[in-house]
N, C-alpha and C positions, 0 to 999 in steps of 0.2 A: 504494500500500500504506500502509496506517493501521492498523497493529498496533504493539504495545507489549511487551516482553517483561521481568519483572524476575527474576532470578537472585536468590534469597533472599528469603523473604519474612519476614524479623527484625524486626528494629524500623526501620533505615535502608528497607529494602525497603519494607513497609508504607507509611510518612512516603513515598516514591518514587512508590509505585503511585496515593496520594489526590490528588497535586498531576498525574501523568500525566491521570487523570480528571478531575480539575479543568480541566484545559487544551482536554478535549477527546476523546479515544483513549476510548472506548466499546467496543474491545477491546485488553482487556490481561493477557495470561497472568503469571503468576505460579508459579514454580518450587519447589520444595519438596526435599529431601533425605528427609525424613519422611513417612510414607504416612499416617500421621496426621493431620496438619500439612493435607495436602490436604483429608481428611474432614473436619477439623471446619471449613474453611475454605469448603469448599460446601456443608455444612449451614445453614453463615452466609449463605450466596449471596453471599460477596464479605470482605470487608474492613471492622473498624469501628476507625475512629481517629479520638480522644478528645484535642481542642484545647480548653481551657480550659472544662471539666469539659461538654463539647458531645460529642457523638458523629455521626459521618458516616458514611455508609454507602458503599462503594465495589465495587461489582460486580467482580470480577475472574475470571479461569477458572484453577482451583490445578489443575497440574499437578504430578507426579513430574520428578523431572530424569531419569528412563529413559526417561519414555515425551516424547518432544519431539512438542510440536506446530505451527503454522502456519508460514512466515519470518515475522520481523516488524524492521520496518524500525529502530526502534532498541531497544536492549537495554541497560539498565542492572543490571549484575553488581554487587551489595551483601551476596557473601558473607563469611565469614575471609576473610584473605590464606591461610593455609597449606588452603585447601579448592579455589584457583583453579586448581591443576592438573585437578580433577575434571570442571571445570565449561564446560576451553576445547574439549572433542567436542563440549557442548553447542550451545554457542555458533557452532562451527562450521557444526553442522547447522541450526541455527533463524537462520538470516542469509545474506544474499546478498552478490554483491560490492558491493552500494553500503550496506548496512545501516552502522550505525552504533553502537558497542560503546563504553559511559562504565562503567569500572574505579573500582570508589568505596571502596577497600581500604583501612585503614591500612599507614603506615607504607611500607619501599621492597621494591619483588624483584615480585613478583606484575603488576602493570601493565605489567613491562618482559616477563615471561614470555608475556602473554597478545598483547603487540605482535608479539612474535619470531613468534610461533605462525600468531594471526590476519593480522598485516599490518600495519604501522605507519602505512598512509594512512588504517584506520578505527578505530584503537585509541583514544580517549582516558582520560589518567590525570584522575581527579579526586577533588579534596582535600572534603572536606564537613566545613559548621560548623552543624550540626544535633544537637538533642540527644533521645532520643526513648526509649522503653521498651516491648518487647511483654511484656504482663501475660496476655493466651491466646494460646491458637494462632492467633487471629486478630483480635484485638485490639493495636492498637498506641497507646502514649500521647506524643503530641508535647508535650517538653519546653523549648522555646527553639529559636531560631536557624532559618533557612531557605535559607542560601546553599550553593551549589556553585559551585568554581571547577576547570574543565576545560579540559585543551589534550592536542593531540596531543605525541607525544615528537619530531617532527618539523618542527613550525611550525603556524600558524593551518589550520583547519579549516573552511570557511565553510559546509556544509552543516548545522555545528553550532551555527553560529550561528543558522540557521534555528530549528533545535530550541529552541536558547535563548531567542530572543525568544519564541514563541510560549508553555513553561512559564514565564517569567517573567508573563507575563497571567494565571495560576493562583496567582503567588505566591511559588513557586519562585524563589530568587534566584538563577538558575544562569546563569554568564560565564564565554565562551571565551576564553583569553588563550593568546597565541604564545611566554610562557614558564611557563610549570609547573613547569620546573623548579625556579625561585626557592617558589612558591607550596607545593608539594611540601617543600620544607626546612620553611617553615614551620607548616606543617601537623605535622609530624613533630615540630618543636620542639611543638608545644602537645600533641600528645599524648604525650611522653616526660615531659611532666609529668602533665597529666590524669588519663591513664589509667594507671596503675601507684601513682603516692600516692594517689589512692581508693579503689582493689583495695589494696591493703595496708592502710590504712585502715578500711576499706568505710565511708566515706562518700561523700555529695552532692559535686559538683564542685563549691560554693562553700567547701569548705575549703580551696583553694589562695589562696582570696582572705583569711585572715588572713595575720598575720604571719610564723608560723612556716613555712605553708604559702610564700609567699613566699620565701622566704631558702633551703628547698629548691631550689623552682624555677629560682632565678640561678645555684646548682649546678650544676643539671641539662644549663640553657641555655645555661652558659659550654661546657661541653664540643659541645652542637649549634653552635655558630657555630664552631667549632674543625675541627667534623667537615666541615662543608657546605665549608668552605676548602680543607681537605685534598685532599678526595674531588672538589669540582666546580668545585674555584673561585669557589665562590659566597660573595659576600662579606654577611653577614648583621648586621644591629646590633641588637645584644644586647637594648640599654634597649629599643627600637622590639618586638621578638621578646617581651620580658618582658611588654608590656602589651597586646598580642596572644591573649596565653594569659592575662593575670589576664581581658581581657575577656571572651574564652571563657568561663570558667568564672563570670565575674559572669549571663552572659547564658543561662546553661545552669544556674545555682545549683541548684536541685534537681534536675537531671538527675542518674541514676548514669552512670556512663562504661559504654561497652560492655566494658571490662576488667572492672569491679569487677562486671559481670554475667556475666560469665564466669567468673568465681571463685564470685559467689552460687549459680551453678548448675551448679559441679563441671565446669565446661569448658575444654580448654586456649585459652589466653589468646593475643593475638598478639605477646605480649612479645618475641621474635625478631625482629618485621620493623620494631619501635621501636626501645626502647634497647639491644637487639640488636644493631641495624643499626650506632648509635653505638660501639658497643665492636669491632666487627670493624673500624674504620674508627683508633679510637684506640687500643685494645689493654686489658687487663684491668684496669689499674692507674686504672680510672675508677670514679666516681660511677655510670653509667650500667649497669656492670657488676654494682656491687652491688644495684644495683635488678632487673638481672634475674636475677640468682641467688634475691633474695628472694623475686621472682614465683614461681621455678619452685619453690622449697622452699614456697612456699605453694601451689603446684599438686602437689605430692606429698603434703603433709601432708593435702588434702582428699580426695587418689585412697584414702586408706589409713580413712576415714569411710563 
């Protein structure tokens, strides 16, 4: 079996589906929540996504998430985190017991839901430093970065490493590692910063690389190495975490974050399962707190436009 299946076809999805096809996979479905979304995505006959002002063309078959179609052997889920309950019938139905399920969610809760659900021998969590923007229903613009870093919640995966060498031939810098959990903090750290001071902002991710932006962020991140200790004993270094996230955002400079595009377009934001997460872990009396209180009063102020 040499099917491909991606859950969301956003902007992560998209950037997903062009490096699948790059690799190889000459079928590859593509899921949709939007009946729209599908039509204009098979008018297109596939997917165009737009690297450095180039446009590719990527065949794909836009499905409904109602209507499932073929198994297909691995399945890369790139929707919200608070949409992954919808999605694990899905997923259930379109995979076998050997298929293989890569969770590409912000933030924590969602990847550990869909392990409990599906099975933790084929679940993997994975963190992504990719920056990318869908500007139509079926156009996606890649903005920086190409890495994926995945593991199971249970130890090494070697089936996945298969998968892995083979998308990394396309380009895809995607690497299985036997702890994710460390990888997962950090990931989290850089969007606790990222994504929330752009969306309040609304700027490009390179304003965390001035000054100001800065000296936020060692705010932000003092409280994430605090939490990751708490919470998992993961022992996390700050300076090392700090420059982790300025280079994310040097290397994504004009990307918008997928928060501040969730805000641009009237969407709830996954501000919950970021500095969400850090405040249910530290308690209210944080930095992390006020940042997601701001989110949400900027997610009302826009529901009421």
């Amino acid at each position: 079996m040499d099917k491909a299946c991606v859950i969301g076809g956003g902007s992560i999805g998209g950037i997903i589906a062009y490096y699948l096809y790059r690799s190889g996979y000459t079928r590859i479905d593509v899921y949709y929540a939007s009946r729209k979304s599908v039509e204009a995505v098979a008018g297109n006959k596939g997917l165009t996504i737009l690297i450095n002002n180039r446009e590719y063309h990527v065949p794909v078959n836009p499905l409904h998430y109602r209507s499932p179609g073929e198994e297909c052997s691995i399945v890369f889920n790139a929707v919200k985190a608070y949409n992954v309950p919808e999605t694990i019938g899905l997923i259930a139905r379109i995979t076998g017991s050997d298929s293989l399920v890569f969770m590409l969610q912000n933030g924590m809760g969602s990847c550990e839901e869909a392990a409990e659900k599906l099975g933790y021998q084929r679940v993997l969590c994975g963190v992504v430093f990719i920056g990318a923007e869908r500007i139509k229903p079926y156009t996606v613009k890649h903005n920086g970065g190409n890495t994926i870093i995945a593991g199971s919640l249970i130890g090494i995966n070697t089936e996945a490493q298969h998968v892995a060498y083979r998308l990394r031939k396309s380009g895809l810098d995607l690497r299985i590692t036997g702890n994710i959990h460390l990888y997962r903090w950090i990931k989290l750290g850089v969007n606790s910063v990222i994504n929330p001071v752009t969306a309040l902002l609304e700027a490009s991710n390179k304003i965390i690389t001035t000054r100001q932006g800065e000296e936020i962020a060692k705010l932000i991140l003092d409280e994430v190495v605090e939490a990751a200790w708490r919470k998992d004993r993961i022992k996390l270094d700050k300076k090392k975490l700090l420059e982790i996230t300025l280079r994310a955002a040097r290397n994504t400079a004009e990307n918008y974050s997928s928060m501040y595009q969730d805000i641009k377009h009237h969407r709830k934001t996954e501000i919950e399962y970021i500095n969400g997460y850090i405040t249910r872990i530290l308690g209210e009396k944080t930095i992390n707190n006020l940042i997601t209180q701001l989110i949400h009063l900027k997610e009302e102020i826009l529901k009421q436009k």
